[in-house]
C-alpha positions in Angstrom: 90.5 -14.1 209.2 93.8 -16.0 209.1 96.8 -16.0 207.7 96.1 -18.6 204.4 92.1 -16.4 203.7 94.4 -13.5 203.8 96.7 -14.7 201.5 93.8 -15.5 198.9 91.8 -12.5 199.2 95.2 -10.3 198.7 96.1 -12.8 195.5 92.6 -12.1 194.5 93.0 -8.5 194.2 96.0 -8.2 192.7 94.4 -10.4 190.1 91.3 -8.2 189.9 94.0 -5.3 189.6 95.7 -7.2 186.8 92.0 -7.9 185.0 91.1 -3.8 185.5 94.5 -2.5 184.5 93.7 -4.4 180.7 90.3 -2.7 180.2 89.2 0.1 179.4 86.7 0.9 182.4 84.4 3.1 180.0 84.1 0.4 178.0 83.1 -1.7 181.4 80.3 0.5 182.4 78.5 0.4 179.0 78.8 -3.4 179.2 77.6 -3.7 182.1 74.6 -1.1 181.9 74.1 -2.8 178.7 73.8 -6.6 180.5 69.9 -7.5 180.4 68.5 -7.5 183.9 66.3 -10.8 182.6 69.1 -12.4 181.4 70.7 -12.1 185.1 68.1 -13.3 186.9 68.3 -16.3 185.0 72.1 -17.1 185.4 71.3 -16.4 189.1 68.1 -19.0 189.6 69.5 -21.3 187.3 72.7 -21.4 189.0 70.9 -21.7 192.2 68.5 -24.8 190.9 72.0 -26.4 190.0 73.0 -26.7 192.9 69.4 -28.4 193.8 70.7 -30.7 191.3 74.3 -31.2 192.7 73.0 -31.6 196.7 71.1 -34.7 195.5 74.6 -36.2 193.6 76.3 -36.0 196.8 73.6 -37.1 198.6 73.1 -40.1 196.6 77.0 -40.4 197.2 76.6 -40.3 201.5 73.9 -42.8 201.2 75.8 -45.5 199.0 78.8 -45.2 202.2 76.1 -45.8 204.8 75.6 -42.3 206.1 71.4 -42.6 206.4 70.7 -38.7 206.4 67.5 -37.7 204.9 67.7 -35.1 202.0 66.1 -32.5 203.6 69.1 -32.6 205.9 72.0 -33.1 203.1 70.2 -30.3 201.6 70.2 -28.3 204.5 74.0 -29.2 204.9 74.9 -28.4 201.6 73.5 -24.7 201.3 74.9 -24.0 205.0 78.7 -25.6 203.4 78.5 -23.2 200.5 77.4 -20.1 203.0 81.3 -21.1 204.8 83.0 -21.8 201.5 81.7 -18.4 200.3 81.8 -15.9 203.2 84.5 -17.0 205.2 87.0 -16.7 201.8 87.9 -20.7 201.3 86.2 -24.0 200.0 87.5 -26.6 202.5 86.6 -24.8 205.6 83.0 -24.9 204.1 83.2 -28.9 202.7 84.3 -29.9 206.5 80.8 -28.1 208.0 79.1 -29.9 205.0 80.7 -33.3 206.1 79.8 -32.8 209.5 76.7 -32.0 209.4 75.3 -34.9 206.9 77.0 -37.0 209.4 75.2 -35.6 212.7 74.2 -38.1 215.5 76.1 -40.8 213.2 79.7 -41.9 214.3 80.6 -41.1 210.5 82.1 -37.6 210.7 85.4 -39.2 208.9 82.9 -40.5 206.3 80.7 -37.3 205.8 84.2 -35.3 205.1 85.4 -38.3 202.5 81.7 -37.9 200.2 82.5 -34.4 199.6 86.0 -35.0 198.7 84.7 -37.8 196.3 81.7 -35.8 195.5 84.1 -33.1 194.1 87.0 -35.4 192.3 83.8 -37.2 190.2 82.7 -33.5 189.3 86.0 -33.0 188.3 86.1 -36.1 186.2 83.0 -35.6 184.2 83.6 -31.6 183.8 86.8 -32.8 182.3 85.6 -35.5 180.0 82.7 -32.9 178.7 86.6 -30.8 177.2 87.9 -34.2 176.1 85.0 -35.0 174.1 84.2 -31.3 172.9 88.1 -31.4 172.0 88.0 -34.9 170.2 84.9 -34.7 168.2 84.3 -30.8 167.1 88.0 -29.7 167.3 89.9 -27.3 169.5 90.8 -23.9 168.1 90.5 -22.1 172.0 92.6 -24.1 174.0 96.3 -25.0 174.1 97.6 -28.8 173.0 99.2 -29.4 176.9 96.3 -28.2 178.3 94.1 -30.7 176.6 96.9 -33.2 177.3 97.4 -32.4 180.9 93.7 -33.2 181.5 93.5 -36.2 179.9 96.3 -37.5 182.2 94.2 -36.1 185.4 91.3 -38.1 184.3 93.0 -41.2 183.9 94.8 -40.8 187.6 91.6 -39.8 189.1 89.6 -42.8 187.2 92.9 -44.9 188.4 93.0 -43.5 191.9 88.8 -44.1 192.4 89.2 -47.5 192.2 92.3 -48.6 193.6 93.4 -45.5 195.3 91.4 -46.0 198.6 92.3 -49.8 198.9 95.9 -49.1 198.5 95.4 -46.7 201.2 94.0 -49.2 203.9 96.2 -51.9 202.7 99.8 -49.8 203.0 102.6 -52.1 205.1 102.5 -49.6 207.9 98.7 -49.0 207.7 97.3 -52.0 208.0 97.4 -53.6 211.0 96.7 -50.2 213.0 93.6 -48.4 214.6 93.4 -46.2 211.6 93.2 -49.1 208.8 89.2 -49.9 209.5 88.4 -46.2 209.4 90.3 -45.8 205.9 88.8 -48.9 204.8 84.8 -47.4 206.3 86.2 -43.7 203.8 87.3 -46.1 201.2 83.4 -47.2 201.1 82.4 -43.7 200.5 84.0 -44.2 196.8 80.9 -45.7 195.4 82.0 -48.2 193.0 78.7 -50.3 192.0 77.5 -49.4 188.5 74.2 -48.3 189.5 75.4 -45.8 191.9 77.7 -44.6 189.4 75.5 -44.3 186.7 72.8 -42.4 189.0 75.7 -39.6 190.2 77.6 -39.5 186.7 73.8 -38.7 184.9 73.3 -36.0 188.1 76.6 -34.6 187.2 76.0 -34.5 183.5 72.8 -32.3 184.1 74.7 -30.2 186.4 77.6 -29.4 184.4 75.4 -29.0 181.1 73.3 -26.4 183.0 76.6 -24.5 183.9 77.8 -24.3 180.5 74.2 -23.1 179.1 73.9 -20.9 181.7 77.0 -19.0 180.4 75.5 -19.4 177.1 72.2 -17.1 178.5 74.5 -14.7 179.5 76.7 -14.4 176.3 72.6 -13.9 175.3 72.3 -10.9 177.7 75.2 -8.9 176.3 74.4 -9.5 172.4 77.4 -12.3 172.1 77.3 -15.1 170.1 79.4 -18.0 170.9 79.2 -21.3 170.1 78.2 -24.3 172.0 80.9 -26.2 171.1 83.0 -23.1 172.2 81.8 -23.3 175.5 81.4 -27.0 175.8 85.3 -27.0 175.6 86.1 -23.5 177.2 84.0 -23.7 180.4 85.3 -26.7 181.5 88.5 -25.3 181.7 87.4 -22.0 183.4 85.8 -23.7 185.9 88.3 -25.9 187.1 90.8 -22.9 187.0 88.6 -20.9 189.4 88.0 -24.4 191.7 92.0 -23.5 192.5 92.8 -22.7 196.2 94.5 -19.9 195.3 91.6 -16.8 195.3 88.4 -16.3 196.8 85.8 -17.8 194.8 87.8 -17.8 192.0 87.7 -14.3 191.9 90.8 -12.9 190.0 91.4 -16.5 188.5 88.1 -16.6 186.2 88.2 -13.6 184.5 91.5 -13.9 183.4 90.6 -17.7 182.0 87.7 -16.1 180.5 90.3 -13.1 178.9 92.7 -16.0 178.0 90.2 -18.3 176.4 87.9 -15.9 174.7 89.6 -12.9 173.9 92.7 -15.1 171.7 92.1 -14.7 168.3 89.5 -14.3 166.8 88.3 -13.2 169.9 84.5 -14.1 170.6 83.9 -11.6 173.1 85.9 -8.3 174.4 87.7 -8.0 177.1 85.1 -6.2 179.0 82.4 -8.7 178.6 84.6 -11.0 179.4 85.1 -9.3 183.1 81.2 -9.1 183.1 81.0 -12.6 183.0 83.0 -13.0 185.8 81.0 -10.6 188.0 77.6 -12.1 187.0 78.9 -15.2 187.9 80.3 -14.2 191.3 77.0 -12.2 192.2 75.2 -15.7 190.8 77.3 -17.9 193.5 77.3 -15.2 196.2 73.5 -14.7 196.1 73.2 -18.8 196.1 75.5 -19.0 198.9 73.7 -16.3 201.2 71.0 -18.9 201.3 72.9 -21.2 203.4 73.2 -18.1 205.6 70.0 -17.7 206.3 69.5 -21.5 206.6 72.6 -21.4 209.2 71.1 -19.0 211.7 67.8 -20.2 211.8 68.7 -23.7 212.3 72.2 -23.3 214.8 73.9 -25.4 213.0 77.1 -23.8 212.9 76.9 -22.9 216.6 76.5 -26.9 217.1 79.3 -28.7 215.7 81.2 -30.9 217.4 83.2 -33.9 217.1 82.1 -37.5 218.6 84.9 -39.7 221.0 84.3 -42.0 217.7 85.7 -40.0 215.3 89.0 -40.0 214.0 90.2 -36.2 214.3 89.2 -34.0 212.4 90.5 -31.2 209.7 89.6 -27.2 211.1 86.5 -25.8 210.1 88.5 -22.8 208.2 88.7 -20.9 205.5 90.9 -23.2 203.0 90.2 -24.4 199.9 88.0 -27.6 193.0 85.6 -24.9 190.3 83.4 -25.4 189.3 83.0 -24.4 188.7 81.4 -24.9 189.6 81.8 -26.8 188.9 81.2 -28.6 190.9 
């Protein structure tokens, strides 16, 4: 493990520490011995078939830049990146492998990294919009005025930055008549900007994120809560892009303490405790999901195969370094 994972998983406990230290643990076990077992296994397949759902978004995304991988492949790619982003304790380490691999025995390894990267800043974009427009049109009693402001502002950079951002880039004083201008200009085509594209990835992403939220809405279900859609239409959003930080291990640390700071204000909707239960579910949801790349990974070799092409422009390490996404993807 290096130095940065360590730093993350140590942040991570002392965040789990912090989250312990403000419950009562008595009241912990009874929530959690209390959690219906059906209601877990639906949180964990559903969060699973999500990410069925998000693999064919960024597939859709590769193909529109000219990386002609077939979705078994992508698929195969995708499950293997969130094995590395889960069990080697970051999130880039495991979007490199993915960006590699959609990209083997194609001179696009530059490229494969680039669709994750804008795979994950369009997830961004529409889990924010799905707060803006919760905030807007049913009201905001959960979440802090700067907050909501704050976002607004990173959806209009990132909507900005999507399409002019990468032309800028390849068309910089210094950049542009140099070896590296084509290969920003072939990444720049990874940004799919034809409406058809975008309409295809944005409706993927929709149905992605939607199944996130209601998927915390079966487990507010499982432990006898009742919270609003609206409520977690504006909350989630915020939770998941909070854990999607690159400061903890799979956000571990960072979401419960969004789901404390969220849910437990008053009137508090749920109790500290189930708000910690959430977390965990979630976390045994994603690590369960991820150990399927796992087994994916040693059957096929593909980790033990990676390797960079004379035609690639160099690539970042394959390491443990990091959104959410929550998930959020």
């Amino acid at each position: 493990m290096n130095t940065k994972s360590l730093i993350k998983l140590l942040l991570s406990i002392l965040m789990v520490f912090i989250v312990f230290r403000s419950v009562d643990v008595e009241n912990l076990k009874t929530t959690f011995v209390s959690m219906s077992p059906v209601a877990a296994f639906l949180v964990i397949i559903g969060y699973t078939v999500g990410q069925l759902i998000s693999s064919v978004k960024w597939w859709t995304i590769a193909r529109a830049g000219g990386i002609t991988t077939p979705y078994p492949s992508a698929l195969k790619a995708y499950y293997i990146g969130m094995f590395v982003n889960c069990f080697s304790f970051g999130m880039v380490g495991g979007d490199a492998v993915r960006g590699i691999l959609v990209a083997q025995g194609q001179p696009k390894k530059t490229e494969g990294i680039a669709s994750v990267i804008a795979d994950r800043i369009h997830g961004l974009t529409v889990l924010s919009c799905f707060a803006l427009a919760t905030s807007f049109l049913m009201g905001n009693d959960r979440v802090p005025t700067n907050l909501i402001q704050g976002l607004l502002l990173m959806v209009a950079c990132f909507c900005v930055g999507w399409v002019v951002g990468p032309w800028i880039l390849a068309n910089l004083p210094f950049v542009k008549e140099t070896k590296i201008a084509a290969k920003l200009q072939q990444v720049a085509a990874i940004f799919p900007r034809d409406p058809k594209t975008l309409l295809i990835i944005t409706g993927l992403s929709i149905v992605f994120h939607t199944s996130q939220i209601l998927l915390h809405a079966v487990m507010a279900a499982g432990m006898g809560i009742d919270i609003p859609l609206a409520t977690l239409f504006l909350v989630i959003p915020f939770v998941n892009i909070a854990s999607s930080l690159p400061i903890s291990w799979q956000g571990l640390g960072v979401r419960e303490n969004s789901y404390i700071f969220f849910l437990t204000a008053a009137p508090a909707i749920v109790s500290r405790e189930q708000a910690v239960a959430f977390g965990a579910l979630w976390l045994l949801a994603v690590t369960v999901s991820s150990a399927i790349g796992g087994i994916v990974a040693l059957i096929s070799g593909d980790l033990r195969s990676l390797k960079t092409t004379p035609q690639d422009a160099p690539l970042p390490p394959v390491e443990a370094e990091p959104a959410s996404q929550a998930q959020q993807r």
